[in-house]
C-alpha positions, 0 to 999 in steps of 0.5 A: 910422179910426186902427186902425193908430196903435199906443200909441207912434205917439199917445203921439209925436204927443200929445208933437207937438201939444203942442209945436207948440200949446203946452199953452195952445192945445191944448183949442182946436184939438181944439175946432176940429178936432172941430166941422170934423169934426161938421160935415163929417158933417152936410153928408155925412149931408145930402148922403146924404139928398138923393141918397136922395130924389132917386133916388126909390123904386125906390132905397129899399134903395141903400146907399153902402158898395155903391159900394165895389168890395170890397163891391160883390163881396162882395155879388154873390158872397154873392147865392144867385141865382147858386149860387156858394156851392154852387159854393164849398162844393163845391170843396176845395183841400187834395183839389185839392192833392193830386190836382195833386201826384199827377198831377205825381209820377205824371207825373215817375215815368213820364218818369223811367221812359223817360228811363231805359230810352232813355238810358244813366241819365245825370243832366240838370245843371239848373245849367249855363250856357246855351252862349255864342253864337258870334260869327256868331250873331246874338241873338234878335230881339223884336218888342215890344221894338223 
């Protein structure tokens, strides 16, 4: 629940409560606070039970984590119905990688290859500006936008 709290971020809201309670009122609210707690949990494992017996037993297996989307995903994708672990075993993304940046290097050698046959060997500058539009030109127009 409080994985995050680093020792620095309890020991400042240890130094809080102190100040706010004060140390004569402190073992009191941490009372208070632990039994709403035990008592939140009671009423939440009893809420759970009846939901169970309610949904009878075709539901006897019916787990509320699997309401959790992430879970619910992870479930499904680990099912062995579905084949996906084969699916995910058989691909491999550093072969899937490679065969990309071949297929670009190999791709950016050909175009290079007739650039420099059909031209005269001139460099495209890929840092000029786009020209202005004249004053006749009107600017594009977006349909979504308007």
């Amino acid at each position: 629940m409080f994985n995050d709290i680093g020792p620095l971020e309890l020991v400042t809201l240890i130094v809080l409560a102190v100040l706010v309670f004060g140390p004569d009122k402190l073992p009191k609210v941490i009372q208070d606070v632990t039994r709403t707690i035990r008592k939140i949990r009671e009423f939440s494992e009893s809420a759970k039970s009846d939901i169970r017996e309610e949904l009878g037993p075709e539901f006897k297996d019916f787990e509320f984590e699997d309401l959790n989307p992430k879970t619910f995903i992870r479930k499904q994708l680990d099912n062995e119905d579905l084949g996906l672990k084969e699916i995910r075993n058989g691909f491999d993304l550093k072969k899937e990688m490679a065969e990309v940046t071949d297929a670009v290097h190999s791709r950016d050698s050909d175009a290079s290859s007739a650039s420099s046959a059909g031209s005269s060997g001139d460099r495209i500058d890929m840092t000029k500006k786009p020209e202005t539009p004249g004053p006749d030109d009107r600017p594009p127009f977006d349909a979504d936008a308007t």
